[in-house]
C-alpha positions in Angstrom: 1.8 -13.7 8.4 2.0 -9.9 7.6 -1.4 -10.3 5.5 -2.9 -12.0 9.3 -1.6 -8.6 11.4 -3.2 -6.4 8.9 -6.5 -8.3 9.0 -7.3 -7.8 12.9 -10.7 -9.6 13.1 -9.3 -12.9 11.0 -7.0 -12.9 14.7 -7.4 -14.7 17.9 -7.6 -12.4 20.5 -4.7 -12.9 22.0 -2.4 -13.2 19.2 -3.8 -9.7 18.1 -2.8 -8.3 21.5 0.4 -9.3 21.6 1.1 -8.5 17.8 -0.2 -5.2 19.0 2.8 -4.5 21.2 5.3 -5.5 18.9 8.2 -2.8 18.3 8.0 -4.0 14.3 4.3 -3.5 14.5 4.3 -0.1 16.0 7.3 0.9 13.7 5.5 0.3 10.7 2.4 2.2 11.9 4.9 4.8 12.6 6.3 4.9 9.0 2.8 4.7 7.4 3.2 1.3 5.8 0.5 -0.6 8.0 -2.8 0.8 9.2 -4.5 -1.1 11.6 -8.4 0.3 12.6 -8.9 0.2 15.7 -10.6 1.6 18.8 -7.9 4.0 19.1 -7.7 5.3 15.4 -12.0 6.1 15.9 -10.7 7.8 18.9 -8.5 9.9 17.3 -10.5 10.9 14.2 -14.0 11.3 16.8 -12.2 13.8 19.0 -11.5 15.8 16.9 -15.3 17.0 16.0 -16.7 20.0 17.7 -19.1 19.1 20.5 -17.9 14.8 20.4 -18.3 12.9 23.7 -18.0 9.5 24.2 -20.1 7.8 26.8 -20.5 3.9 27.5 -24.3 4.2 28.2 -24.7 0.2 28.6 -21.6 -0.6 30.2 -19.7 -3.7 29.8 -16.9 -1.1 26.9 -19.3 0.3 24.7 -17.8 3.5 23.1 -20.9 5.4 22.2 -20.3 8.7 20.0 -22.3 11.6 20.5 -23.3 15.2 19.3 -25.8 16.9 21.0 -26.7 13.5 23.3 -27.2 11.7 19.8 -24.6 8.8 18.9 -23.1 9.2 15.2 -20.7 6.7 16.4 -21.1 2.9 18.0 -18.1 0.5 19.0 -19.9 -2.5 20.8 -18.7 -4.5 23.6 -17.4 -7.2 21.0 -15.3 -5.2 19.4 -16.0 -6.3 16.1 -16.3 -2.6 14.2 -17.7 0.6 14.1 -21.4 1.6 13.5 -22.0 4.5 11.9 -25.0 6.3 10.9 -25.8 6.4 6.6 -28.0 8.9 5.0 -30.7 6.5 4.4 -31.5 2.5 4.3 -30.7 2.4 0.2 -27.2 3.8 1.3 -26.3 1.6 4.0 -27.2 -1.9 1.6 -24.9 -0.2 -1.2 -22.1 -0.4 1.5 -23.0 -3.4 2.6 -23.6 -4.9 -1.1 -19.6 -3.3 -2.0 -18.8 -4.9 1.0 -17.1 -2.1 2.8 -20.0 -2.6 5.5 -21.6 -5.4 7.4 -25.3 -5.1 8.5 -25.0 -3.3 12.1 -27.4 -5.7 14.9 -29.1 -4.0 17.2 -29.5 -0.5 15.2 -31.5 0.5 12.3 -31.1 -0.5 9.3 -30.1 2.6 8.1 -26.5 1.9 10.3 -23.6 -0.3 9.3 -20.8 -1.8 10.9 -17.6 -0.8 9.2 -15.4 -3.8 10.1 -11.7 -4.0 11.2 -9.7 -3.8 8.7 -11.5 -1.2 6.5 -9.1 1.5 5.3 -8.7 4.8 7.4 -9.7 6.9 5.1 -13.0 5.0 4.7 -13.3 5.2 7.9 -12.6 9.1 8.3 -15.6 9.5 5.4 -17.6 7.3 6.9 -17.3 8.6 10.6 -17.3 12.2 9.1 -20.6 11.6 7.2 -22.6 10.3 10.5 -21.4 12.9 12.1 -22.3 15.6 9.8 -25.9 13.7 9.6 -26.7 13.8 13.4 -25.4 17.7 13.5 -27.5 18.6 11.0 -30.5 17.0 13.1 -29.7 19.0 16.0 -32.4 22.0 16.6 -30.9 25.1 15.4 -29.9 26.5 18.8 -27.9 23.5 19.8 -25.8 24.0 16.5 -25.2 27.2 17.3 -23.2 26.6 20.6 -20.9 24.5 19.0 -17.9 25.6 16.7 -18.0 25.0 13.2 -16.2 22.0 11.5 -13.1 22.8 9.9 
């Protein structure tokens, strides 16, 4: 049962709701002992990067990432993952070849989709990588306006 809460997307929906609000659930995120990704954790590690919005450009709960009005960061209305940009195609089908990645529909193939369930700090690297990449694409005057990453 404990191995079914920590492996969100191998959940029915509504039994990953309700494990969700448990007080054991929540206490054991608390302590550390149970990470669970989610929408919330990409939340937390995203806001924290200089010049990060997050839009829902399509509607229907899309969380769409963005530096400079260009998305490092996609959570689609499925909520199946995370997409995140990968310094080139060869890259991205190593991840997915490890399996710490899935092939991401609807974006390049250069983009994966980091499943729930990957580790947080995969998920920080990963996150912190696409970000890095789109902010280094930005022209040289839109850098400059925003502060640099600690």
């Amino acid at each position: 049962m404990q191995q079914l809460m920590m492996q969100k997307r191998f959940m029915p929906r509504s039994y990953a709701a309700r494990a969700r609000g448990s007080s054991l659930l929540r206490g054991l995120v608390r302590l550390g002992r149970l990470a669970i990704m989610s929408r919330a954790t990409v939340t937390a590690i995203c806001s924290r990067f200089p010049g990060a919005e997050v839009s829902d450009p399509w509607g229907g709960g899309h969380d769409a990432w963005k530096v400079g009005g260009k998305m490092f960061a996609c959570i689609g209305s499925m909520d199946t993952g995370v997409a995140v940009k990968t310094a080139d195609v060869e890259t991205a089908q190593m991840l997915i070849d490890a399996g710490i990645g899935e092939r991401a529909k609807y974006f390049h193939r250069s983009w994966v989709l980091l499943p729930w369930g990957t580790g947080e700090d995969e998920l920080r690297h990963r996150l912190e990588t696409s970000y890095d990449l789109i902010r280094a694409g930005l022209t040289k005057k839109l850098q400059a306006t925003l502060s640099p990453r600690a």
